[in-house]
C-alpha positions as CSV (number, residue, x, y, z in Angstrom):
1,X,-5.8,-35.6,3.5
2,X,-5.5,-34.7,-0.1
3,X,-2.8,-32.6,-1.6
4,X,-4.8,-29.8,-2.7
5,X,-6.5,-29.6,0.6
6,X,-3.7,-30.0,2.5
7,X,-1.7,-26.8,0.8
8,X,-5.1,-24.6,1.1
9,X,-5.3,-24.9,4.4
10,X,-1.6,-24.7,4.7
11,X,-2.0,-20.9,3.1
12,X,-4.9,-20.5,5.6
13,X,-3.8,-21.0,8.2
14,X,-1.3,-17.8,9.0
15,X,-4.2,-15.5,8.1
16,X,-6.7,-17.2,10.0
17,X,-4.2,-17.7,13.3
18,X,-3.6,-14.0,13.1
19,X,-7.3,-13.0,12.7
20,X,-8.5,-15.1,15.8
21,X,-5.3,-13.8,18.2
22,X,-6.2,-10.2,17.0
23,X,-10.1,-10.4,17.8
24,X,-9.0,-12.3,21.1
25,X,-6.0,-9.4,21.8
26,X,-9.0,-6.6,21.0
27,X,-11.9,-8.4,23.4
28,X,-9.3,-8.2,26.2
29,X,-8.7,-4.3,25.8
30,X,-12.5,-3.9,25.1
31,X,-13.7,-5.1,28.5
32,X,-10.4,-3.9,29.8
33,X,-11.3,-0.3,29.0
34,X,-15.1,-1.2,29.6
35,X,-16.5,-1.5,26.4
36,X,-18.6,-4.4,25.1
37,X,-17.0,-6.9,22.5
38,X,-19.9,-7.8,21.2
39,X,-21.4,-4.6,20.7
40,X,-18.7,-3.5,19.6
41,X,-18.2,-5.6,16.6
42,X,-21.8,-5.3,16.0
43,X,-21.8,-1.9,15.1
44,X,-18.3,-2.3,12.6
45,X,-20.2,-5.0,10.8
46,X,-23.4,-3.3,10.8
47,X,-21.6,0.1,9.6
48,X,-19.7,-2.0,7.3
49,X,-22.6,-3.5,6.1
50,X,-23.5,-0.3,4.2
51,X,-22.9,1.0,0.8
52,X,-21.5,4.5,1.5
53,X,-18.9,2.7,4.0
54,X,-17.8,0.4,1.4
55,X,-17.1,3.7,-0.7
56,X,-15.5,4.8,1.7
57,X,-13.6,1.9,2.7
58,X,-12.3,1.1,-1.4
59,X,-10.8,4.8,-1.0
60,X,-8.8,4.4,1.5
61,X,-7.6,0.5,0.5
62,X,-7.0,2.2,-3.0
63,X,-3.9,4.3,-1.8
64,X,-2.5,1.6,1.0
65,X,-2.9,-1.2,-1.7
66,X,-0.9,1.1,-4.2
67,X,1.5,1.8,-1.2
68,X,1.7,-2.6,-0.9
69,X,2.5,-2.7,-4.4
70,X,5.8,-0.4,-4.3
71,X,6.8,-2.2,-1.0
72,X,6.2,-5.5,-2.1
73,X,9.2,-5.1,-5.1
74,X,11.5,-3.8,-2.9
75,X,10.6,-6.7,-0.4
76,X,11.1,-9.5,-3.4
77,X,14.1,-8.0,-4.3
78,X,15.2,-8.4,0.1
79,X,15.1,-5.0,0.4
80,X,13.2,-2.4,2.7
81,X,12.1,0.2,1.2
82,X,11.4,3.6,3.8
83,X,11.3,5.9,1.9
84,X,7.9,5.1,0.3
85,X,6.5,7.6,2.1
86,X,9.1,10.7,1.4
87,X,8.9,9.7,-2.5
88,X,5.1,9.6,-2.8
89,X,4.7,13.0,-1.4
90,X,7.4,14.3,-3.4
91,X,5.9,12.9,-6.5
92,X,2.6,13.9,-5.9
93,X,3.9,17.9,-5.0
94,X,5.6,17.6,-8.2
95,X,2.7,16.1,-10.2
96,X,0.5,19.2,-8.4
97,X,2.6,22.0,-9.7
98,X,3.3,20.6,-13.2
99,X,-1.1,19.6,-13.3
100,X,-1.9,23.2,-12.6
101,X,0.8,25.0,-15.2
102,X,-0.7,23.1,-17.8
103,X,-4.1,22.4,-19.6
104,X,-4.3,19.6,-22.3
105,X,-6.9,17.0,-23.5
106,X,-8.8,14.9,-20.4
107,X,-6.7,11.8,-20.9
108,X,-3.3,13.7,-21.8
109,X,-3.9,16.0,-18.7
110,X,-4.3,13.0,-16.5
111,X,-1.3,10.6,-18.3
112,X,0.8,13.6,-17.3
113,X,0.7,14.3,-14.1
114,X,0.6,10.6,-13.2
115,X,4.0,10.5,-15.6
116,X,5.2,13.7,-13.6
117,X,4.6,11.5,-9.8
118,X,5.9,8.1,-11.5
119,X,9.1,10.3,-12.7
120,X,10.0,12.6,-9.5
121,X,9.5,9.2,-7.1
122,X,11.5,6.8,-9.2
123,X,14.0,9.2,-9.4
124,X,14.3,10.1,-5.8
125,X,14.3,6.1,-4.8
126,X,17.0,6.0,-7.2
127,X,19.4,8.5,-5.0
128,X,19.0,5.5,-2.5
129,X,19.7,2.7,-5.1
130,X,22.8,4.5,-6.1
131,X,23.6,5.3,-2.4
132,X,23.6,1.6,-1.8
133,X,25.2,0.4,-4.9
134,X,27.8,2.2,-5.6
135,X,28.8,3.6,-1.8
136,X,27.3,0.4,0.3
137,X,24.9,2.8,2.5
138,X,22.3,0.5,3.5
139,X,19.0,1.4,1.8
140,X,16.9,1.5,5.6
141,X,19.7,4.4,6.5
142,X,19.3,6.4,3.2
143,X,15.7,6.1,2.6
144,X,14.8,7.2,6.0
145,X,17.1,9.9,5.8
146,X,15.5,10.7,2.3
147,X,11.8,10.9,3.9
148,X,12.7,13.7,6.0
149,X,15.1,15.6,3.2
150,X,11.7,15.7,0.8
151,X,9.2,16.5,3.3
152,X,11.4,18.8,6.0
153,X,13.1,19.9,3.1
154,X,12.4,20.3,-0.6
155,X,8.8,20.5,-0.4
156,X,8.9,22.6,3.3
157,X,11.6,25.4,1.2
158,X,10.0,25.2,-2.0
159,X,5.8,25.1,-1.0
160,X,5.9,28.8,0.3
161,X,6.5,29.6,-3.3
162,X,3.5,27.5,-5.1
163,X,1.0,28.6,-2.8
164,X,-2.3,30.1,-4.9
165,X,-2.8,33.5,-3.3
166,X,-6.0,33.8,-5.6
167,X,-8.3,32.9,-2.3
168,X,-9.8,29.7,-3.9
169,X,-7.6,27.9,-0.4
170,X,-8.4,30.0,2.4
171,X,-9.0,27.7,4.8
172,X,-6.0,25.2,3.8
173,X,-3.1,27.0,1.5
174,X,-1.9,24.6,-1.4
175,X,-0.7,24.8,-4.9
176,X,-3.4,25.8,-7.4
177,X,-6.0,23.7,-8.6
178,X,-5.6,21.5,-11.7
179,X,-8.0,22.1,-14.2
180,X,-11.3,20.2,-14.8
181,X,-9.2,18.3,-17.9
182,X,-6.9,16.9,-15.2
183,X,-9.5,15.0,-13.0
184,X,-10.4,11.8,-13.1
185,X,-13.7,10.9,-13.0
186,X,-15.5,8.6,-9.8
187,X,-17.4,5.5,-10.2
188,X,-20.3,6.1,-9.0
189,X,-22.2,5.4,-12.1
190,X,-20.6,2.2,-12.7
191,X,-21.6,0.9,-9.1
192,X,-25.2,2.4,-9.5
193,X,-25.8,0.0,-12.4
194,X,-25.9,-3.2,-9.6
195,X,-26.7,-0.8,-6.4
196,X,-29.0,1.5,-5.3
197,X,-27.5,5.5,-5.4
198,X,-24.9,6.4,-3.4
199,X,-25.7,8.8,-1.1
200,X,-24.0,11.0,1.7
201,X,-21.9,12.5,-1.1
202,X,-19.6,9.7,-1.3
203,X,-17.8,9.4,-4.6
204,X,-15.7,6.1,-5.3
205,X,-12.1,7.4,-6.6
206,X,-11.4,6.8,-10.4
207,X,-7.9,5.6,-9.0
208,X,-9.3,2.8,-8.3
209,X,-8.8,1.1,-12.1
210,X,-5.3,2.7,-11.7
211,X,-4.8,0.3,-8.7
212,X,-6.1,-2.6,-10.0
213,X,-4.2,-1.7,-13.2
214,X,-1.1,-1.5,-11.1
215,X,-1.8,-5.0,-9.8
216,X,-2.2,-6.5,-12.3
217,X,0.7,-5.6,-14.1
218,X,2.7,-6.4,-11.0
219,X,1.8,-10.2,-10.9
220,X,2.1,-10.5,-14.2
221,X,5.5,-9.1,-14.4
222,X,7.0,-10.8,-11.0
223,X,5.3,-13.9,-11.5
224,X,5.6,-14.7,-15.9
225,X,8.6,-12.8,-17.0
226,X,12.2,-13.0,-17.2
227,X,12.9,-9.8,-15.3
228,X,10.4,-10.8,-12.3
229,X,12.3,-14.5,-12.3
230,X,15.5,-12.5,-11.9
231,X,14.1,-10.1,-9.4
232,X,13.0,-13.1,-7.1
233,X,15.7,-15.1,-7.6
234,X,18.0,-12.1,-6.5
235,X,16.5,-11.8,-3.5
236,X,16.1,-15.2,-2.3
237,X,19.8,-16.2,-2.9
238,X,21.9,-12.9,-4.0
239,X,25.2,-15.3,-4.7
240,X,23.1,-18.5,-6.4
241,X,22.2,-15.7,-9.0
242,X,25.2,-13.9,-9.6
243,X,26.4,-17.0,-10.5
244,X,23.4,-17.7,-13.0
245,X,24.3,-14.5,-15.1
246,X,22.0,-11.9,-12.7
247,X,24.0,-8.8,-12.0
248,X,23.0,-8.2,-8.6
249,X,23.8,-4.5,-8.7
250,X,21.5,-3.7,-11.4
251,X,18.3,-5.6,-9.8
252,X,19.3,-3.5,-6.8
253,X,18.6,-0.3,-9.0
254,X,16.2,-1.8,-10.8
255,X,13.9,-2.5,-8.0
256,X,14.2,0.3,-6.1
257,X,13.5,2.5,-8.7
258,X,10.6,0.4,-9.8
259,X,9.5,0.6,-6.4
260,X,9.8,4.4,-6.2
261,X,7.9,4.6,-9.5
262,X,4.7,2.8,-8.2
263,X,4.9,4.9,-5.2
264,X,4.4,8.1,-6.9
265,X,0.8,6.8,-7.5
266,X,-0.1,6.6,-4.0
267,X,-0.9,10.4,-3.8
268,X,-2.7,10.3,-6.8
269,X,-6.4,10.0,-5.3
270,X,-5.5,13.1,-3.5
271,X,-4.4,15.2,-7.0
272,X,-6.9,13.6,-9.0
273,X,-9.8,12.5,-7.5
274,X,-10.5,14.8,-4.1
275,X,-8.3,17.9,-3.1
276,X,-7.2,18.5,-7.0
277,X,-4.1,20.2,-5.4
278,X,-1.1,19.9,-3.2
279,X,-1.9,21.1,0.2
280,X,-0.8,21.5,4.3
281,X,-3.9,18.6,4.6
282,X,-2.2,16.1,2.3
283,X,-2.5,12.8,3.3
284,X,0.4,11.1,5.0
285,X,1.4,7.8,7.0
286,X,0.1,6.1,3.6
287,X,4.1,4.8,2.9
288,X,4.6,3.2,6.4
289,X,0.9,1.6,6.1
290,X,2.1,0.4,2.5
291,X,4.7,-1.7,4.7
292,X,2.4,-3.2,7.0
293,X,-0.2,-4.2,4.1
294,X,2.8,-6.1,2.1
295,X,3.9,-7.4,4.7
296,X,0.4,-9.0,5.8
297,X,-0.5,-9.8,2.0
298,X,2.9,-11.7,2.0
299,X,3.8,-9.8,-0.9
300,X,1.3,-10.7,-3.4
301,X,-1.5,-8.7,-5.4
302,X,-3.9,-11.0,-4.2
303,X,-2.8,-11.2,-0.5
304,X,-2.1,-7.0,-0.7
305,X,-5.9,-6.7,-1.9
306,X,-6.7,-8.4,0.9
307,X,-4.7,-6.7,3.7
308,X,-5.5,-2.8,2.3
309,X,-9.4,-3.5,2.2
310,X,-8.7,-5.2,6.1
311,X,-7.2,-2.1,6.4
312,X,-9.3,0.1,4.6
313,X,-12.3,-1.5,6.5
314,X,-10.8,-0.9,10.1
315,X,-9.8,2.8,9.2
316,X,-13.5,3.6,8.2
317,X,-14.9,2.0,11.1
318,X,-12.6,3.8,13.7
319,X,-14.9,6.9,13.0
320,X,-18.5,5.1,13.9
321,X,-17.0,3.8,16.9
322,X,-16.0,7.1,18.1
323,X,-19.5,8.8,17.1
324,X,-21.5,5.8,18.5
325,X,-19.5,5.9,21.9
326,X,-18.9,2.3,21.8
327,X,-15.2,2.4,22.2
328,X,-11.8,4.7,21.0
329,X,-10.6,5.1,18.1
330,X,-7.6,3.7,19.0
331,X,-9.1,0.3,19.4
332,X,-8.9,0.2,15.7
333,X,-5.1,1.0,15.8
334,X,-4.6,-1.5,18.5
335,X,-6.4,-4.0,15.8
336,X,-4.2,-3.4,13.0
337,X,-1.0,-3.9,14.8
338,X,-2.0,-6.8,16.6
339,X,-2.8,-8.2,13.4
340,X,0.0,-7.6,11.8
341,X,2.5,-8.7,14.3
342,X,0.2,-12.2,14.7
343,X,0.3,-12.3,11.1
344,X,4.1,-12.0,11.4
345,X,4.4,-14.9,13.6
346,X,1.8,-16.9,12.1
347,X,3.5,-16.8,8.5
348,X,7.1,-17.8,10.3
349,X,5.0,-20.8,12.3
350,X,3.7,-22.1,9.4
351,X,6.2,-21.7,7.1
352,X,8.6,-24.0,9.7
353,X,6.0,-26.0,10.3
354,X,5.8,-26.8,6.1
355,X,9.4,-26.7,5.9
356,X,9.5,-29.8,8.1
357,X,6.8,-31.7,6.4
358,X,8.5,-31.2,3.1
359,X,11.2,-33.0,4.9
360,X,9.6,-35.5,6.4
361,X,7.5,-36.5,3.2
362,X,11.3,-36.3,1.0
363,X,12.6,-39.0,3.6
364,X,9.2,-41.1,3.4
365,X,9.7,-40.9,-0.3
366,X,13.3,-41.8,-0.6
367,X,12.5,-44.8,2.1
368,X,10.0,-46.1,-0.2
369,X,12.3,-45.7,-3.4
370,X,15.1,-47.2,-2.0
């Protein structure tokens, strides 16, 4: 088999393993529970067929891909980064408060309160960096402990005092809403040019570019500069690059900050695209799906697209399933674990299983020197 083809199918294989043994894992609890496979899958592809579910399914990859991103540094760097989720929501309450105090110029407006989420996250993850650094408190412990300090804590004392009494949020108290200057406009009209019109009043978040943006920049950085190259090579042998000039302690505080920083975008669809405010509906869960997505996307931009539109794709079909009567709504849930844990053991499998041909080919090629 040639080289080439040999490696692709080497990096398709773990994905493709874990796809089949998740379809195979959610057949059995279909007919189980007495639903129909088939039919089943039918009506996903069929609803995810559509144009207003692929809207619906980019918004919700655009925050878990986001979310992949921020875990994805810490995970380079060997570390696990909780606390995603306490940071983003702190960063986004933040970026809420400061957005409706202030009124400035459409891009200035919306450069700020993304600066306000990127600056409140990456300094919160950096209580954990220190934590870890400087007092050897492991960053699962702190990070964890952090999630419940900003949610149960600052933003549960504090968010009784930002509440807009006007009577604009009746139905769902939140901070008050950021002016018009401070939104960021869908893409609808972009998608338009090449489709028909969206209907059902689905918009395509404008947080979209930010994500892609974000990506972007990510591979770039951990894959062509010095930093990323010291980043990786931290994490993959912490004593091989101390002794290659890379202070350990500051990749430690430099990736878990970095990591905090992206994470303050994972709200921002939320402040600048739908709600325009902070409220008791704000989205959650979005940190601890972060993990599973870079986890399945092996920690690249590429991979992470991947996994958040999987994602994004099983989340918006949970809700046809329900309506239709074909199955639960937890079927989807069961999908997305069983996935991910395949995927788990899938990437280990193939990973030994390339380790050991490397091996084998080394000693073929030393036998052939000698």
């Amino acid at each position: 088999m040639p080289e080439a083809l040999r490696r692709i199918g080497l990096v398709l294989a773990a994905p493709a393993l874990a796809f089949v043994f998740a379809l195979v894992v959610a057949s059995l609890v279909l007919q189980i529970s007495g639903s129909n496979s088939i039919d089943t899958y039918r009506t996903m592809l069929e609803n995810g067929s559509r144009l207003e579910t692929m809207v619906d399914m980019l918004n919700r990859a655009t925050p878990l891909y986001i979310a992949g991103i921020a875990a994805a540094i810490g995970f380079r760097m060997n570390l696990f980064n909780i606390g995603i989720e306490g940071q983003y929501f702190l960063g986004a309450y933040a970026a809420a408060i400061v957005g409706a105090e202030v009124s400035l110029p459409g891009p200035l407006h919306v450069a700020l309160i993304c600066a306000t989420a990127i600056g409140v996250s990456a300094a919160y993850a950096g209580i954990a960096a220190v934590l870890k650094v400087y007092r050897g408190v492991n960053e699962v412990v702190a990070t964890i402990m952090l999630n419940f300090i900003a949610i149960g804590g600052i933003i549960a004392a504090t968010f009784p005092h930002v509440i807009d009494r006007s009577g604009n949020n009746a139905t769902n108290a939140g901070t008050k809403q950021i002016d018009e200057s401070g939104w960021i406009p869908d893409l609808n009209g972009v998608v338009e040019i090449f489709t028909r019109d969206i209907g059902r009043g689905r918009q395509l978040t404008g947080v979209l570019v930010i994500a892609v943006l974000v990506g972007v920049l990510f591979s770039v950085w951990i894959n062509r500069t010095r930093l990323g190259y010291d980043l990786r090579a931290s994490g993959m042998n912490p004593l091989a690059a101390r002794a290659g000039g890379v202070p350990p302690a500051r990749m430690v505080l430099f990736a878990m900050i970095a990591s905090g920083a992206v994470a303050g975008l994972i709200g921002m669809p939320e402040i600048l695209s739908d709600n325009h405010s902070y409220d008791q509906g704000f989205v959650g869960g979005l940190g601890f799906g972060g993990l599973g997505v870079a986890l399945l996307g092996r920690n690249s931009a590429g991979g992470i697209a991947f996994a958040a539109i999987l994602f994004g794709f099983l989340d918006s079909s949970s809700a046809v399933l329900q309506v239709s009567g074909q199955a639960s709504q937890s079927i989807v849930v069961i999908m997305q674990a069983t996935i991910l844990l395949a995927a788990v053991v899938a990437y280990e499998v193939v990973n030994r299983y390339r380790q050991r041909d490397e091996i084998q080919r080394a000693a073929m090629a030393a036998e052939v020197s000698a």
